[in-house]
N, C-alpha and C positions, 0 to 999 in steps of 0.2 A: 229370627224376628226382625223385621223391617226396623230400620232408623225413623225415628221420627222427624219428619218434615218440620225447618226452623221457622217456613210461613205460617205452619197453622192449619195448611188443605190440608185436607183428608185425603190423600195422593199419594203416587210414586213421583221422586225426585226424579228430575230429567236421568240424573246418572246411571238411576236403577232404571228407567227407561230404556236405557239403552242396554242396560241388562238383557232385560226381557225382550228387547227387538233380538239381541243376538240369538239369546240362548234357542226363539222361536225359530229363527233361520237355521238352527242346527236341525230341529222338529223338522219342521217344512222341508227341507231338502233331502232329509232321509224318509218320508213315510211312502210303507207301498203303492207301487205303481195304479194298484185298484183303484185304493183309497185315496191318492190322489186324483186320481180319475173322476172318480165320486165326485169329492168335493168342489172340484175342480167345475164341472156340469152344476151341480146346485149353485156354486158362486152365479154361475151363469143365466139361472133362471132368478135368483133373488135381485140381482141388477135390474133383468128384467123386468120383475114384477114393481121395482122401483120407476122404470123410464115409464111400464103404463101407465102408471097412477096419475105420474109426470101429463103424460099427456090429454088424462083425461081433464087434470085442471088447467091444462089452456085451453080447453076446449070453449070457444065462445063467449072469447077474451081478447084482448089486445096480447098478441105476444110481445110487444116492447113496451108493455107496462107492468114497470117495476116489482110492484106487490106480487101481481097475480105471478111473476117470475119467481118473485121469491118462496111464496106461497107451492108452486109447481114441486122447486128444489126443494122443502121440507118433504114433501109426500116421497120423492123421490130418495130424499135417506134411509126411506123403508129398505132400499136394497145393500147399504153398506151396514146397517144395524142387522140385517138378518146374519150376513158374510161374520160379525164382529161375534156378535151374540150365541146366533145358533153355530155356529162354525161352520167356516168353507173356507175356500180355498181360490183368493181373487186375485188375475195377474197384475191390476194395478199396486195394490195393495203390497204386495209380495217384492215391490222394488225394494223397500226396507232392508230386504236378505241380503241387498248387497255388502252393509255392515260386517255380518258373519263374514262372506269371504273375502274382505279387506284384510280382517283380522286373519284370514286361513283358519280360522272356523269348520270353512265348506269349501271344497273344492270348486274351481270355476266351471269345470265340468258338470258338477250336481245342481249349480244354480242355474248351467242353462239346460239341463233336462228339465227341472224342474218350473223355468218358465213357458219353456215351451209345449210343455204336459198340462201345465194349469191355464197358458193361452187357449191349446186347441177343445181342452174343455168350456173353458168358459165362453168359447164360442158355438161350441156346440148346444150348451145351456141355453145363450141369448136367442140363440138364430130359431132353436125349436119352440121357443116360447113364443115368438112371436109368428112363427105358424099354429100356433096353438089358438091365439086370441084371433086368428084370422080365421082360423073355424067356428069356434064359438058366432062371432056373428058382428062383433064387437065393433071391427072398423067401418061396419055397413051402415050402422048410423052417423051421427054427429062426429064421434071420435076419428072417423075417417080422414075428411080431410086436412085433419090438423096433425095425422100423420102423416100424411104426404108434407104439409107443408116440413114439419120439420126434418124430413127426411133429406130432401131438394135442398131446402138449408144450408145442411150437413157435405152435402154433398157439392153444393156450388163452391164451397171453400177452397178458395188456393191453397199449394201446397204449405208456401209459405203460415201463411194464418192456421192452415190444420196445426202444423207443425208447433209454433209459437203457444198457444191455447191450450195443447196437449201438455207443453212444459207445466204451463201455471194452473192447469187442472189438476195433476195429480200429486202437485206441490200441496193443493191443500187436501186431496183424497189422502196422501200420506201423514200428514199433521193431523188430520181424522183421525187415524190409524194410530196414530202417536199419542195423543192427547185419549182415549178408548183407554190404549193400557195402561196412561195413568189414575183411572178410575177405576176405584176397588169395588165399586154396586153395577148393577144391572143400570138405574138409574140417572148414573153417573154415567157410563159408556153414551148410554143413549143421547145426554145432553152434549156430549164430547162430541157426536159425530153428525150432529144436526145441521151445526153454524160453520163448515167448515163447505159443508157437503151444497145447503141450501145457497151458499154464496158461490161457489164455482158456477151454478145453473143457470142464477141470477147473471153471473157475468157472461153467460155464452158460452164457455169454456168446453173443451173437448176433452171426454172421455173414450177409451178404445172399445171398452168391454159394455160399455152404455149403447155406443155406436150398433153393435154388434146384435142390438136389438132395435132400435129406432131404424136405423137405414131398411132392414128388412122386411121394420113391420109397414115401414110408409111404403116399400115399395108392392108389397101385397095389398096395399087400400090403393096401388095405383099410381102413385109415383114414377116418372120419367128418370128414373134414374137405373143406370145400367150396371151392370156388376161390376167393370173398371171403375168407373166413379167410385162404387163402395168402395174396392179392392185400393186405390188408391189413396180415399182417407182415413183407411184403417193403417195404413203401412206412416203414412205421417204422424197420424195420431198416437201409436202406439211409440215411434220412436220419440216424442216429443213426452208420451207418458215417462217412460225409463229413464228421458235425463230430469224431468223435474221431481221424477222419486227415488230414484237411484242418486242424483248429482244434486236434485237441490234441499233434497230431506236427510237421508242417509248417510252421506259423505260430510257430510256440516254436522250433524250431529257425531259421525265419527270420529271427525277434528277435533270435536268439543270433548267429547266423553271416550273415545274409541279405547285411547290406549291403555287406559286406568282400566278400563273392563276389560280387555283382551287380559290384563295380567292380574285377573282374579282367578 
């Protein structure tokens, strides 16, 4: 039976937080390779179906106006609430796991199978989503150009800027993450991973596994953007994800709570 919280939420204390990040990174690194696989691809089209939404509400908008930004990023938590909720398997998300094998939990070996099993899914998820909605018909009207535009975007990014943005995106995609498992309702999760997720978006902020579908889908509505460009801010974005979810979530929280819970 859970300790009861001395504030009063109806919550997990950080410390059992970090409980349950561990004890998940054991799950996580050990499930079969299918079934990673699986998940792994659905993470990837739940993202996706978050950055469409994303796009359909800037559609016929100031993109550097505030609301409609922030507004875009709510619609677009549709895709870490599906990841949280319905379960999968997201590589941003899954920096967390670094916990477990600080503590040797998990082998270093099983965390990077296992990131780069749930990377190459969840790129296979984005990338086929977004030839999906390029069948459908979707980019052909309005929503078109505002995939290119963000796509061009994306891609005009220095490495530097990729890189930096990728840190403080997945700083708060992982605090998402964080703040989810400390909410014991459906309810709860949901409001957990809203303000966390709608403000990264709001700030411009670069995600890998988002990328993974945007860059794609603009470049099938026509985008001037070549596959080195993708290929190049996906390689920034993703390493700039791992230190702000690995180093800036993870490892802080391991300091705090690490060693208390490694020796339960």
């Amino acid at each position: 039976m859970a300790e009861v919280n001395p504030t009063g939420i109806d919550a997990y204390k950080p410390s059992e937080i970090a409980s349950l990040v561990e004890a998940a990174g054991i799950s996580k690194a050990r499930l079969p390779m299918t079934q990673m696989l699986t998940l792994a691809v659905l993470a990837g089209i739940f993202i996706g179906l978050g950055a469409a939404a994303y796009t359909m509400v800037m559609t016929g908008v100031d993109a550097s106006f505030g609301p409609a930004r922030f507004l875009g990023g709510v619609a677009f938590s549709l895709g870490l609430i599906l990841v949280v909720v319905a379960g999968a398997e997201l590589f941003t998300g899954n920096a967390l796991m670094t916990m477990a094998a600080v503590d040797r939990l998990i082998t270093p070996a099983e965390l990077a199978k296992s990131w780069c099993l749930v990377y190459l899914g969840n790129f296979a998820g984005a990338s086929g989503l977004a030839v999906l909605v390029s069948l459908s018909g979707l980019l052909d009207g309005p929503m078109g150009p505002t995939a290119v535009k963000i796509a061009e975007g994306k891609a005009a990014l220095g490495w530097g800027e990729a890189f930096i943005r990728g840190i403080l995106c997945n700083t708060l995609v992982c605090l998402a993450v964080w703040l989810a498992l400390a909410a014991r309702t459906v309810v709860g999760k949901v409001h957990a991973i809203v303000w966390p997720i709608a403000s990264f978006v709001l700030l411009g902020l670069e995600h890998s596994v988002a990328n993974m579908y945007l860059i794609p889908q603009g470049m099938l509505a026509g985008a001037e953007t070549g596959a080195g460009a993708f290929a190049t801010n996906l390689v920034f974005v993703t390493l700039g994800n791992i230190l702000g979810g690995a180093g800036g979530v993870a490892l802080a929280y391991r300091l705090a709570y690490g060693a208390r819970v490694a020796s339960r």
